[in-house]
Phi, psi and omega in degrees: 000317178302336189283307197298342178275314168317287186308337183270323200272297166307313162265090162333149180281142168306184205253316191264012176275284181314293190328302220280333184288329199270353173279329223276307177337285158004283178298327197264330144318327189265335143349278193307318159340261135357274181279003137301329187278347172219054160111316212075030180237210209263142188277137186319140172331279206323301218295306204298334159335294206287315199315253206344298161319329202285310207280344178289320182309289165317321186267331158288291165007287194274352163287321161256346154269351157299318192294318200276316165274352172041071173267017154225058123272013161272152160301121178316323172264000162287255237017138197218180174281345167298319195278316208281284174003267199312322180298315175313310164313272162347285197285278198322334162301322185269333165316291191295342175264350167296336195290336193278324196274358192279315204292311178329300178328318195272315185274300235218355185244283172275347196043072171179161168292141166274305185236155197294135179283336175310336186275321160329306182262355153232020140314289202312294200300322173315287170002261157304000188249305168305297156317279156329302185281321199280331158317290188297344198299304199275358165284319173282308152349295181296293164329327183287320188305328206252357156171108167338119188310310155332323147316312190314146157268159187254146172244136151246126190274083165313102158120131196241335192295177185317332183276302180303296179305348171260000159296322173301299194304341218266324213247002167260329205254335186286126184245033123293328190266150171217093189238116158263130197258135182243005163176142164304148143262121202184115207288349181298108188274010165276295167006300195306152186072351181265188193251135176232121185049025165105354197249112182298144174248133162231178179287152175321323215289303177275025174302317166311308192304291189328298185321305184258026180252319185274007200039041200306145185243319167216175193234110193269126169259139186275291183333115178297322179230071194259165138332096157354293174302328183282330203290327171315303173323291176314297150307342181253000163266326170277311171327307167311319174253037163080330196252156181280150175230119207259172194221103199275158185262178201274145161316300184339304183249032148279153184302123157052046149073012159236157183287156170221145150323307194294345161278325209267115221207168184274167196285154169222175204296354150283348186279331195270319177275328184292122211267170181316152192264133179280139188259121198280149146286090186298313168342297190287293178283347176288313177269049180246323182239358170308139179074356176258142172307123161218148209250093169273132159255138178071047175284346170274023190274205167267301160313331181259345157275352162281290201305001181283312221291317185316284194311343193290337167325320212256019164054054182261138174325277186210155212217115182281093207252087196280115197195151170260059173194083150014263161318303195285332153335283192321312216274335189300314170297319168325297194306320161311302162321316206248350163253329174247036203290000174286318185279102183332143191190137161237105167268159195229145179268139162188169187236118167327353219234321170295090170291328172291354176259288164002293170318303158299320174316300221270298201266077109208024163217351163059045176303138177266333169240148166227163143235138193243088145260352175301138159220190081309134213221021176253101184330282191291333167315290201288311234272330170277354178244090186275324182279341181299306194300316171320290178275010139272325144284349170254301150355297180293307189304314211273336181311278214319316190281320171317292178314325184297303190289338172303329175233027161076019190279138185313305190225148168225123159263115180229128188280114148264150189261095173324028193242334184258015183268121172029051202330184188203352207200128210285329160305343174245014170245328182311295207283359185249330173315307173308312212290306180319301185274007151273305146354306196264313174308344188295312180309351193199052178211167161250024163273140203237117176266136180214171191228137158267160172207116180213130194306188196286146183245119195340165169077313203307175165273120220057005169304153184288352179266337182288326195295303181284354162318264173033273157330301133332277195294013163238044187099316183087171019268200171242132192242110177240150211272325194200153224256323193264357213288131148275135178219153179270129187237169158182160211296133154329304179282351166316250166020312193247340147308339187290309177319272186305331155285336174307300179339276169338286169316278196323132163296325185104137166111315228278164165234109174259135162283101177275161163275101173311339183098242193227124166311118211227117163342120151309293196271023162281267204315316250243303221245335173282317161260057141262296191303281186314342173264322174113022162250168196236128175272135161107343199242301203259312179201167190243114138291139182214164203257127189249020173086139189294157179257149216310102167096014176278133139271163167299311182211138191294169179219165173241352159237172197238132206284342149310327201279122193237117190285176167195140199295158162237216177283320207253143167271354156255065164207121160239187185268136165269118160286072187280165146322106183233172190253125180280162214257353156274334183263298178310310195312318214267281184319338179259348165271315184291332179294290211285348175291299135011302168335314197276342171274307155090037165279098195284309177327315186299275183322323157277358178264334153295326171310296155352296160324320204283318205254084186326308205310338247243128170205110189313166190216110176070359185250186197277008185261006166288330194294332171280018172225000000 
């Protein structure tokens, strides 16, 4: 027996072999038939007559509509909800069409039924039942042979709902896997105690019990929209007890609306940082950039291409996607063309730092909105390059905001940094210089310039979790500058919905503050996606520490100790109340900073910088000595 199952499991059945078991099916439903309609005793002469007929009729019938949909041609032991459909289709189709040659029979041939119509209608359903269970029969059959319940690893399925039950069926129908689910989680406290397939669903509350009476090896969450704070919860229960936690993905990307295993993936550490999703006026932005030019800088950055894909939302005349960075430009036009091809779009390669190209940019695309993300944003890159960040963050910046109040641009957004809070450093004293002189320009334009300021963003290019991905996956270690350092983190598209309600909102003049939230450990984050890879620190891989780095703080700040908020509408937007400056005396000090350039003094260039901002006090660099 055992051999005849290795050979079916190995060698697929020719294709006309199944046709031929499923007409012999066929035949032996109609049978079954037959002797339900009389009993199981002797079939009346006038029927038993007819019966070769019945069964040459019923049996061509079904033969040729297997033969015409070709339901035997999926493998059998793959059987899906698709094949059982078409088998449904199929035999109702064929039922119904003996019913038709029974009525013909009756009005114009014989003036009688040739086969009793009760055998007709429990033909089809014996059929249909036979066909289906024998599919299913030998899917399980296979499936138990290629792994065995004792092999199985144990699952808990988070969400008993539509989602979680097509995770069941998904991890049940996959002959690579060998995962058994012994139970729901489900926060519906009526749920609790019922059977879903054969599966008790219980409350969170037991989840620790489960984990350790079954030995749970992982934890899938279903649930489509759970809480950041519950996904913590979850994940930190589990991670404390050995076990993995898997993510099922939103319906949107599953392939053709079905789930595959190969989606269903581990949770990772943006899902655990990222916070409740903010709620935007869409209204208020919508009549801000609908029907508008608008000028992104640095659009191949993380920011300035999330801030592409957002305005593509609010149906702007058109979107300018502006950047000196070749490649990642390039991946950005690709991505527009094949997702946003409804929304007018241009890219222009150019560098913010060229005012005559710049210049050419503003009188021939007229922009009406601009966002100035372009920058430089790596502390120590900048801190050995002190004249680059001049010029492009300060330089780049004074183009771009010149140019705008000169062609009349409505509104300017300059993506800024909690980094420009009591810099420490020359790229975050770089970014307050900006902040300053768009600010003072504003007094004397009718363009209403506003500023953002937001801590480091999840994801980003060269932000620390793609690095310590990296890392992880090669082994380790994983390398942090200091044991105690803290950073304010939030999602890119978080960032850049804030950006566009600040946008919105701001007046001209304003510096908005987002809320970041809760300050978070580098190596707490650090030690959580170790735990999340399914490694151990100290055993699988090591952290270790390499000391702050040049113009590095321990923690970041979003004010400054003079500096005072003030609420808006939106709860996570305040106002920051700064220092502000008249626009003749910063225009004249920010042209001597940038004239600085040509010297290529970094000392010279930071003791100006220093002058502009008194806050700006080096930190680990060779640039203390200047304060």
């Amino acid at each position: 027996m055992y051999r005849l199952f290795k050979l079916f499991w190995d060698y697929n059945l020719p294709r006309w072999s199944i046709l031929i078991l499923d007409v012999l099916i066929c035949a032996f439903a109609l049978t079954i038939a037959f002797l339900i309609k009389f009993d199981f005793t002797t079939i009346p002469p006038t029927d038993a007559k007819n019966l070769p007929y019945d069964f040459l009729i019923v049996l061509s019938i079904r033969f040729i509509s297997f033969a015409l949909s070709k339901t035997y041609k999926g493998v059998v032991r793959y059987t899906s909800s698709r094949d059982t459909t078409r088998i449904f289709i199929v035999v109702l189709t064929g039922s119904l069409l003996v019913f038709a040659l029974n009525l013909l029979s009756l009005k114009f041939i014989l003036d009688a039924y040739f086969i009793p119509t009760s055998v007709i209608i429990i033909d089809g359903l014996v059929t249909l039942f036979l066909m289906i269970s024998s599919r299913l029969a030998v899917k399980a059959i296979y499936f138990e042979s290629k792994n065995p319940a004792k092999e199985k690893m144990n699952v808990i399925i988070y969400g008993a709902g539509e989602a979680g039950m097509i995770t069941k069926r998904t991890l049940d129908r996959d002959a690579a896997i060998k995962y058994k689910v012994v139970g729901f989680i489900d926060d519906d406290k009526e749920k609790a105690g019922r059977s879903v397939e054969g599966i008790f669903i219980s409350t969170p509350d037991k989840l620790l019990q489960l984990v350790k009476e079954h030995e749970i090896e992982f934890v899938i969450i279903s649930i489509q929209n759970l809480s950041p704070q519950k996904k913590n919860e979850i994940t930190d229960l589990c991670l404390a007890n050995n076990v993995r936690v898997l993510n099922v993905p939103p319906v949107t990307k599953w392939i053709n609306g079905e789930l595959s295993f190969n989606q269903i993936r581990s949770i990772n550490i943006e899902d655990l940082l990222e916070r409740d999703p903010i709620k935007l006026d869409n209204d208020i932005i919508s009549a801000q950039l609908k029907g508008k030019i608008i000028l992104i800088t640095g659009a191949a950055g993380s920011i300035g291409s999330e801030l592409a894909r957002q305005c593509s939302k609010y149906q702007p005349a058109k979107i300018y996607l502006l950047d000196q960075a070749e490649t990642p430009l390039h991946d950005l036009e690709l991505e527009f063309s094949d997702k946003f091809s409804s929304i007018p779009f241009e890219v222009v390669m150019a560098d913010v730092r060229n005012f005559e190209r710049m210049s050419n940019v503003f009188a021939t695309f007229k922009p009406n909105i601009v966002f100035h993300a372009a920058a430089y944003k790596h502390v120590p890159m900048m801190e050995n390059n002190p004249s680059e960040s001049i010029l492009t963050n300060v330089l780049g910046t004074k183009n771009t905001a010149d140019l705008a109040a000169t062609h009349g641009v409505e509104r300017f957004v300059f993506v800024s940094t909690d980094k420009a809070v009591n810099p420490t450093n020359v790229m975050g004293a770089s970014k307050r210089i900006a902040e300053i002189y768009i600010q003072s320009l504003g007094k004397k334009t009718n363009t209403k310039f506003i500023t953002t300021r937001f801590g480091n963003v999840l994801g980003s290019n060269g932000s620390v979790i793609p690095r310590f991905k990296k890392q992880i996956d090669t082994g380790g270690p994983i390398t942090i500058t200091h044991p105690d350092i803290t950073r304010y983190f939030m999602t890119i598209p978080e960032a850049s919905q804030l950006v566009l309600e600040a946008a919105s909102m701001g007046k001209g003049g304003e510096i908005f503050l987002f809320n970041m939230g809760k300050s978070i450990k580098i190596v707490d984050l650090a030690r959580k996606m170790i735990l999340l890879s399914g490694l151990k620190e100290g055993k699988d891989i090591n952290i270790t520490y390499t000391g702050l780095r040049p113009g590095e703080k321990l923690y970041e700040e979003l004010l400054a100790d003079n500096e005072n908020v003030l609420p808006t509408h939106h709860s996570q937007i305040l106002i920051g109340k700064v220092r502000e400056y008249g626009f003749d005396d910063v225009n004249s000090i920010i042209n001597e900073l940038i004239a600085t350039f040509d010297t290529q003094n970094n000392e010279l260039m930071v003791q100006r910088m220093k002058e502009l901002v008194p806050e700006f006090k080096s930190n680990n660099s060779v640039f203390q000595k200047l304060d």
